[in-house]
C-alpha positions in Angstrom: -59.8 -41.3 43.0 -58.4 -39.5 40.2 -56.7 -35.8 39.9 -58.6 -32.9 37.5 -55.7 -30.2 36.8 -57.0 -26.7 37.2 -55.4 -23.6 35.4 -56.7 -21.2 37.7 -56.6 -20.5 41.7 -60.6 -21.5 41.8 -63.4 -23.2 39.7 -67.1 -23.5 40.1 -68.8 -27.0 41.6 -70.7 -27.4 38.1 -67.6 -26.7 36.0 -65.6 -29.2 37.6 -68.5 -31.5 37.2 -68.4 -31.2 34.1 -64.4 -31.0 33.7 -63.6 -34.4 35.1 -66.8 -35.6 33.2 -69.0 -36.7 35.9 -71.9 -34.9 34.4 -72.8 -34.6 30.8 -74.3 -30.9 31.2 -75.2 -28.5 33.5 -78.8 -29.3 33.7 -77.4 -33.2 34.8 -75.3 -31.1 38.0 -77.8 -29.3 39.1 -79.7 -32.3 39.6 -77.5 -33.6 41.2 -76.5 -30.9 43.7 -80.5 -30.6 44.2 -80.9 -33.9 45.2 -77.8 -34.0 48.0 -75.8 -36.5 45.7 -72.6 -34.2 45.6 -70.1 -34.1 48.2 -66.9 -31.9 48.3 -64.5 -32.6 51.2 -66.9 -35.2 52.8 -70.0 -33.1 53.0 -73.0 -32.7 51.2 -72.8 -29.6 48.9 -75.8 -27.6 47.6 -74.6 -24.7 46.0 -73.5 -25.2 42.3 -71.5 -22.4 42.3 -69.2 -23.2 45.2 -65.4 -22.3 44.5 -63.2 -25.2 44.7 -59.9 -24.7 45.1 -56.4 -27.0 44.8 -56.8 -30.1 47.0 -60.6 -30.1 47.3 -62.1 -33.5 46.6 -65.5 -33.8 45.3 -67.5 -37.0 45.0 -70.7 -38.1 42.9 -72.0 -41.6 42.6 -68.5 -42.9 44.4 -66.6 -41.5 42.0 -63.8 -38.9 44.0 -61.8 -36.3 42.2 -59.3 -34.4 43.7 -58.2 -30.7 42.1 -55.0 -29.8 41.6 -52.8 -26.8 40.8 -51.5 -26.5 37.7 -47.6 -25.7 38.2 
């Protein structure tokens, strides 16, 4: 598991996707969150758009990332 530093108090599912590079574009995480293959604190997550906040940790395809605050 890795960290991803976020600026801000929230960021969206797809925007993180694409911030620790798990996806290559938001066509690529929608498909993903479509097909159940997202989780974000263990469980499956279907709404791109989710806010994530610091300490959520989101996995795709056994890859974990954990946010956190920027200080």
């Amino acid at each position: 598991m890795h960290d991803v530093e976020i600026r801000e108090g929230t960021i969206r599912l797809g925007q993180l996707l694409k911030l620790a590079s798990l996806v290559e574009d938001g066509v690529e995480a929608t498909e993903l969150i479509r097909n159940g293959l997202v989780k974000v604190n263990g469980d499956i997550e279907e709404r791109r758009g989710r806010q994530l906040t610091a300490g959520d940790v989101v996995e795709v395809n056994g890859e974990r990332v954990r946010l956190i605050a920027r200080g």
